[in-house]
C-alpha positions in Angstrom: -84.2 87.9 -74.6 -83.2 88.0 -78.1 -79.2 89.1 -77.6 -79.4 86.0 -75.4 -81.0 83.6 -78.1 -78.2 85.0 -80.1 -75.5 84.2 -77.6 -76.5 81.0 -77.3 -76.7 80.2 -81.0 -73.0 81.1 -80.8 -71.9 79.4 -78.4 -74.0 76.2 -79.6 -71.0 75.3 -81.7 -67.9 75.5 -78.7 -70.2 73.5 -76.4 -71.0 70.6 -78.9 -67.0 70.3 -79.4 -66.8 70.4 -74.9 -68.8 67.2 -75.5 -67.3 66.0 -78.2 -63.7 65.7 -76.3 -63.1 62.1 -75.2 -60.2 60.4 -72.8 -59.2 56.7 -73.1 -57.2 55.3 -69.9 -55.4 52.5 -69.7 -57.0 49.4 -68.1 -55.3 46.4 -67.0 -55.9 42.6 -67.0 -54.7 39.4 -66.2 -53.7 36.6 -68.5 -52.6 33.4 -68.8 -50.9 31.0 -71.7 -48.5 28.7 -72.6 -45.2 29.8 -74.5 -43.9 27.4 -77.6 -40.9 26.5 -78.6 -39.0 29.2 -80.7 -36.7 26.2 -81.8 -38.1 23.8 -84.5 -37.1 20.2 -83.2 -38.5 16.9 -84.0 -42.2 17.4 -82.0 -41.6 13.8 -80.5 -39.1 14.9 -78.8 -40.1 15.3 -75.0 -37.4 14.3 -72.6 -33.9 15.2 -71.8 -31.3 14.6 -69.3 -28.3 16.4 -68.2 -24.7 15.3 -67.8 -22.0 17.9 -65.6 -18.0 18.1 -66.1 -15.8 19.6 -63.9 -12.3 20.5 -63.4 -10.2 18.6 -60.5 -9.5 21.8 -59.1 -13.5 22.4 -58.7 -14.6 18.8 -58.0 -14.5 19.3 -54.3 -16.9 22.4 -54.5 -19.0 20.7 -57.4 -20.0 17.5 -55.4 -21.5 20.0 -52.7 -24.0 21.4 -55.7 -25.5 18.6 -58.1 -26.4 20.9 -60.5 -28.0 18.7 -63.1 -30.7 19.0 -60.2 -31.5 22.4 -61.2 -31.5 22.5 -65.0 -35.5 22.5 -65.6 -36.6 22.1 -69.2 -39.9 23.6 -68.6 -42.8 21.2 -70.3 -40.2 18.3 -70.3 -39.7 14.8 -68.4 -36.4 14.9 -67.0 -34.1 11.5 -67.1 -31.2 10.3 -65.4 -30.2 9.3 -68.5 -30.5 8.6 -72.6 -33.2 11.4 -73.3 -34.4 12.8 -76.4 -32.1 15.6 -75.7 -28.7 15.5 -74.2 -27.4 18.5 -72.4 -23.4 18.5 -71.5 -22.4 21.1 -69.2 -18.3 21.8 -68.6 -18.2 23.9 -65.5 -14.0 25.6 -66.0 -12.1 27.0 -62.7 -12.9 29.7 -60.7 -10.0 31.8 -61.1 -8.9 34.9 -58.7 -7.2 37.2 -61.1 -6.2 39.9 -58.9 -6.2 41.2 -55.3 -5.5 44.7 -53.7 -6.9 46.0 -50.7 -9.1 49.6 -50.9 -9.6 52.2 -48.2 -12.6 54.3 -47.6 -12.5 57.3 -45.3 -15.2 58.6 -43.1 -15.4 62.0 -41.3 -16.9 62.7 -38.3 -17.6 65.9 -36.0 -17.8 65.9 -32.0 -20.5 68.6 -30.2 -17.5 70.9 -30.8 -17.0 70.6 -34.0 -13.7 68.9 -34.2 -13.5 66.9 -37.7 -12.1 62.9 -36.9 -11.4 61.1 -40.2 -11.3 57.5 -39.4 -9.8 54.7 -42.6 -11.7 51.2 -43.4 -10.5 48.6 -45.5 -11.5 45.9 -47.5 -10.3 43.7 -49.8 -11.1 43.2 -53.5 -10.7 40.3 -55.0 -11.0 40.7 -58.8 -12.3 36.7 -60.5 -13.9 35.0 -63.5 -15.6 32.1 -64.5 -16.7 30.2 -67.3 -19.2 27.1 -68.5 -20.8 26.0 -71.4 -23.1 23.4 -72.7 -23.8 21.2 -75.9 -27.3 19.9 -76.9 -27.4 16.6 -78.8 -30.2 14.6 -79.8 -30.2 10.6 -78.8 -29.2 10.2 -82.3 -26.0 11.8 -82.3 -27.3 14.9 -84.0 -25.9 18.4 -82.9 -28.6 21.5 -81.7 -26.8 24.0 -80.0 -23.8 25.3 -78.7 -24.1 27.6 -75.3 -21.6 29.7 -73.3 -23.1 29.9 -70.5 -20.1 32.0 -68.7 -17.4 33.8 -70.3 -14.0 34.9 -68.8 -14.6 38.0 -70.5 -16.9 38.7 -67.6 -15.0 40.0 -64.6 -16.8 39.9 -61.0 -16.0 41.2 -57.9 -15.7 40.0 -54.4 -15.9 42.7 -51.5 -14.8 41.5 -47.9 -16.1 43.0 -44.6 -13.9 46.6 -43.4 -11.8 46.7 -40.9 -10.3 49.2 -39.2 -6.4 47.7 -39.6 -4.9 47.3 -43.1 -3.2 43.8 -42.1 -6.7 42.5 -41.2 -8.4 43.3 -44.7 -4.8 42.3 -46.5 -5.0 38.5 -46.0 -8.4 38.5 -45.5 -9.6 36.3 -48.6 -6.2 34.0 -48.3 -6.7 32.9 -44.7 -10.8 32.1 -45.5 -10.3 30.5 -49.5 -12.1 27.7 -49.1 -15.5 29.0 -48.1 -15.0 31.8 -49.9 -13.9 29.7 -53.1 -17.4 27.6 -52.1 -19.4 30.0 -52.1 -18.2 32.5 -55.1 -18.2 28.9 -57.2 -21.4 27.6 -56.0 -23.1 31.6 -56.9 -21.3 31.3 -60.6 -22.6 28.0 -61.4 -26.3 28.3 -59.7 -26.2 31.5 -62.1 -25.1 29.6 -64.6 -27.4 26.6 -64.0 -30.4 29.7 -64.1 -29.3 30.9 -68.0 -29.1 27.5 -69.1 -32.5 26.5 -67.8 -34.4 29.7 -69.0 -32.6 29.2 -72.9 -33.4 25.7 -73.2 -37.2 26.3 -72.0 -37.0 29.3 -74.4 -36.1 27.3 -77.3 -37.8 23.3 -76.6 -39.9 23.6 -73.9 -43.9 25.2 -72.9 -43.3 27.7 -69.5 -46.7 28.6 -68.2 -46.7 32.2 -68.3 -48.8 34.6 -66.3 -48.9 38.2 -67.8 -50.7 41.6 -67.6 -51.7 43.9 -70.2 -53.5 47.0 -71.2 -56.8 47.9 -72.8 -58.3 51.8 -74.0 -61.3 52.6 -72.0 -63.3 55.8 -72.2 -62.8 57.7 -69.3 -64.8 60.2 -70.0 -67.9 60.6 -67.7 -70.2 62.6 -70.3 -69.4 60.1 -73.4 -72.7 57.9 -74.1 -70.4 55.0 -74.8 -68.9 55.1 -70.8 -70.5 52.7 -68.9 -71.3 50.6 -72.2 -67.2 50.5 -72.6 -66.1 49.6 -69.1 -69.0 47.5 -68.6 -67.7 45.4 -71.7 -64.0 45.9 -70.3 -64.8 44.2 -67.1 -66.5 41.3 -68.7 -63.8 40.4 -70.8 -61.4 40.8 -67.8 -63.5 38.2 -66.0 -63.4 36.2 -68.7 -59.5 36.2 -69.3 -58.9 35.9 -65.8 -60.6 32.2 -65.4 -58.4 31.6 -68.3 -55.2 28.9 -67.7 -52.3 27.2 -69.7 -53.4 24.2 -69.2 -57.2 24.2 -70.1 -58.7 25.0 -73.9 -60.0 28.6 -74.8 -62.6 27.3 -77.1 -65.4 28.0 -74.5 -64.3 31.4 -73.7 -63.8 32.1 -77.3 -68.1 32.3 -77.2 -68.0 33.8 -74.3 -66.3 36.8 -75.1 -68.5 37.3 -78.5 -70.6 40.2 -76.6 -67.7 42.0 -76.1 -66.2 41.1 -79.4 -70.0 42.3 -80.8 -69.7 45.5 -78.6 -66.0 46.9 -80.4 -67.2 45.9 -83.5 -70.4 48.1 -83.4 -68.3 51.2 -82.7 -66.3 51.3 -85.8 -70.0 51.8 -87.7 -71.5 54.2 -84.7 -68.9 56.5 -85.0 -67.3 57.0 -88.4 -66.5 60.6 -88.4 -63.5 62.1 -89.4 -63.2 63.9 -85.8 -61.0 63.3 -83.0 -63.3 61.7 -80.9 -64.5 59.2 -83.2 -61.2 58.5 -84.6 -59.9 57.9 -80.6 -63.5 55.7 -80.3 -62.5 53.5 -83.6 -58.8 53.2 -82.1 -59.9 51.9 -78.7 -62.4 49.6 -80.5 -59.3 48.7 -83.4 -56.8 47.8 -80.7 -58.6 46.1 -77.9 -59.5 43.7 -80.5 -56.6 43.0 -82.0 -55.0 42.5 -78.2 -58.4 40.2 -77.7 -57.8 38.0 -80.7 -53.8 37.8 -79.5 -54.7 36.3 -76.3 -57.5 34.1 -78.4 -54.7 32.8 -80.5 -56.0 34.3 -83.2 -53.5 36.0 -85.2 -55.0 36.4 -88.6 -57.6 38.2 -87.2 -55.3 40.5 -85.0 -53.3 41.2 -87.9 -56.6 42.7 -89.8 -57.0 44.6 -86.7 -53.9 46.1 -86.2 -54.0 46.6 -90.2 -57.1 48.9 -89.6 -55.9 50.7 -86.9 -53.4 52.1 -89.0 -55.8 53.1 -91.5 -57.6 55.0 -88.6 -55.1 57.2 -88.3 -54.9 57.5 -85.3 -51.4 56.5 -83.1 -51.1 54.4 -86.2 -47.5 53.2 -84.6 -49.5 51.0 -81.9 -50.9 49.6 -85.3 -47.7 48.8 -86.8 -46.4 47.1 -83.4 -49.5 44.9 -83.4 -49.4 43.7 -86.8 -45.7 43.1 -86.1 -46.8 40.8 -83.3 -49.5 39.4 -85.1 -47.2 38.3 -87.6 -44.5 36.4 -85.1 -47.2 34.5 -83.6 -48.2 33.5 -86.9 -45.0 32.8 -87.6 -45.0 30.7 -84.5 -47.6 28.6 -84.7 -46.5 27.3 -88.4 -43.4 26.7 -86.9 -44.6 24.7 -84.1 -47.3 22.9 -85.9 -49.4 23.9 -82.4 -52.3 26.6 -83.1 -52.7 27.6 -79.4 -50.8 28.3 -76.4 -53.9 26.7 -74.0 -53.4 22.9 -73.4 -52.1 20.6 -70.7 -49.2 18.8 -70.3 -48.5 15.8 -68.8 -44.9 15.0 -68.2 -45.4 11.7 -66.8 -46.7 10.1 -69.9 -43.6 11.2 -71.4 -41.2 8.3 -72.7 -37.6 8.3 -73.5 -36.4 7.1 -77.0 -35.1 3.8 -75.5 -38.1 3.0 -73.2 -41.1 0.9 -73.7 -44.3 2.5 -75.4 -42.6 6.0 -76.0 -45.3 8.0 -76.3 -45.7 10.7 -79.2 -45.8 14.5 -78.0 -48.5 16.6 -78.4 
C-alpha cells in the first residue's frame, strides 16, 4: 500500500502535464462587408459612363459585343453619358502572328500485339491583342491610365486534329471570320473583366462575402471546451445575419458576451506554460479577427500588439497588426469608418443633372 502511495506521488506530476496539453483547431465562419475605395477621389463623385474605340479592321466584330454593357463600376450609377467619371476604352487589332501546323502521334496494339502508330494534326495559330483605357473626371482632370491588354502577351489558338495534314493546314484560313469573332470577342470580354474589377477596386463598394478562421479548444478534457465553442458558435450566428448593406451597430452589443468571454481568459490563465500561453493566443487573435470584421481597427491593432507579447506564434501577431493598420489606413483615406451601409444607385445624379445628390 505504501510503494503504491509512493508511485502515485510520482507520477502526480506527468499526469497534471497529460492535462495540462491543449489543442486549438481551426473554425470557420461566414462574413459579410463592403470593400472601399483604395483610390482617394472627390467622395461626390458617384457616376460614370463609358465610351469604346475601335479599329476599322475590328468594327465588324465590335458592333456584335457592346462592351460598354459590361464595364460594371460596382457601387456606381452607370450613364450613357457625361458622368463624374469618364472611362475611354481603345480596343487595337487582333493580330495572327504566326501559323504552323503540329503533329501528335498515338500508338496502338491489336490482341496480337502488333504496334499501329497513327499522326493527328492541328493547327496553331500564334496572336496578340491589346486595349487600354483612360479615366477622366467631368472636369477634364486625368485619374488613371490602364493597359488592359498588352502585345507582349502571346495566346494561342488550337484547331480540332485531323487525320490528313492538308485538312489542319488551311484550317484557320478557310474559317477566319468566326474564328477572328470569336478569338476577338474572348480578348475584349477578358479585357472588359480586368477593367471592371480595377475600377471597382480603386472607386467603387463590391459587396463581399468571405470566410475566415478562429482557434477553438479542441480538447475534450480542457474546462474551457464547451465554454469556448459555445462562445465560437454565438459569434458565428451573429456574423452570419450580418450584410453589406445593413449597420453593425446592433451586433456590436450583441457580440459583447463573447467579446466578455476572450477577455476573461487572458486573466484565468496567465501562466507562463504552454497551455496558457496557447489559451491567451486563441483569446489574443479571435479578438483582434472580431474587432476587424467590427470595423474596429484600433482595437485589433492592441490585440494583435498583445499577441505578440504572448509569445506565442507571435508572426500571426505581426500579420494582424499589419492589417490592422491598412484598414486604418483605409478608413482615413476614405473618410468612411465602416464597411456596413447601403447603397442606393438610383439616387445617384450626374454632374450635369438636376438635384445631383451628394454621396455618402
Amino acid at each position: 500500500m505504501k510503494k503504491f502511495y509512493l508511485l502515485s506521488i510520482c507520477l502526480l506530476p506527468l499526469f497534471a502535464a497529460a492535462q495540462k496539453n491543449i489543442d486549438l483547431d481551426r473554425f470557420n465562419f461566414s462574413v459579410q462587408y463592403r470593400s472601399l475605395p483604395a483610390m482617394k477621389i472627390d467622395s461626390t463623385y458617384r457616376t460614370y459612363s463609358v465610351l469604346v474605340s475601335g479599329t476599322n479592321l475590328m468594327q465588324p466584330f465590335l458592333k456584335q459585343l457592346s462592351p460598354e454593357n459590361t464595364v460594371l463600376l460596382e457601387g456606381w450609377k452607370k450613364l450613357q453619358a457625361n458622368g463624374h467619371l469618364s472611362i475611354k476604352i481603345n480596343l487595337e487589332d487582333l493580330i495572327p502572328e504566326s501559323v504552323s501546323v503540329k503533329e501528335r502521334s498515338e500508338v496502338t496494339k491489336d490482341r496480337a500485339g502488333v504496334a499501329t502508330t497513327k499522326i493527328y494534326y492541328h493547327e496553331e495559330v500564334r496572336y496578340s491583342f491589346a486595349a487600354n483605357a483612360s479615366i477622366t473626371d467631368y472636369k477634364g482632370a486625368h485619374i488613371m491610365d490602364l493597359n488592359l491588354a498588352s502585345r507582349n502577351n502571346k495566346y494561342t489558338y488550337s484547331s480540332p486534329e485531323f487525320a490528313l495534314r492538308p485538312l489542319a493546314e488551311g484550317y484557320f484560313m478557310i474559317n477566319a471570320a468566326k474564328l477572328t469573332n470569336d478569338l476577338y470577342s474572348n480578348c475584349v470580354n477578358n479585357a472588359m473583366h480586368y477593367l471592371s474589377q480595377n475600377i471597382t477596386d480603386n472607386f467603387g463598394f463590391r459587396e463581399i462575402s468571405s470566410r475566415d478562421i478562429m482557434w477553438i479548444i479542441d480538447s475534450r478534457k480542457d474546462p474551457e471546451y464547451a465554454a469556448h465553442r459555445q462562445a465560437f458558435q454565438q459569434l458565428s450566428d451573429i456574423f452570419f445575419s450580418m450584410n453589406a448593406n445593413s449597420s453593425i451597430d446592433k451586433i456590436r452589443g450583441q457580440l459583447q458576451p463573447v467579446i466578455n468571454y476572450f477577455e476573461s481568459l487572458k486573466t484565468k490563465y496567465t501562466g507562463s506554460g504552454k497551455h496558457d500561453r496557447k489559451i491567451r493566443y486563441a483569446s489574443y487573435f479571435n479578438l483582434a479577427v472580431l474587432y476587424y470584421y467590427l470595423d474596429e481597427p484600433q482595437l485589433m491593432q492592441k490585440e494583435a500588439q498583445g499577441l505578440i507579447l504572448n509569445d506565442y506564434d507571435t508572426r500571426d501577431g505581426k500579420n494582424l497588426e499589419a492589417t490592422a493598420i491598412w484598414l486604418k489606413n483605409l478608413f482615413q483615406t476614405t473618410n468612411i469608418s465602416s464597411r456596413h451601409f447601403a447603397i442606393d444607385t438610383n439616387s445617384f445624379k450626374g454632374p450635369y443633372e438636376k438635384d445631383a445628390v451628394t454621396a455618402k
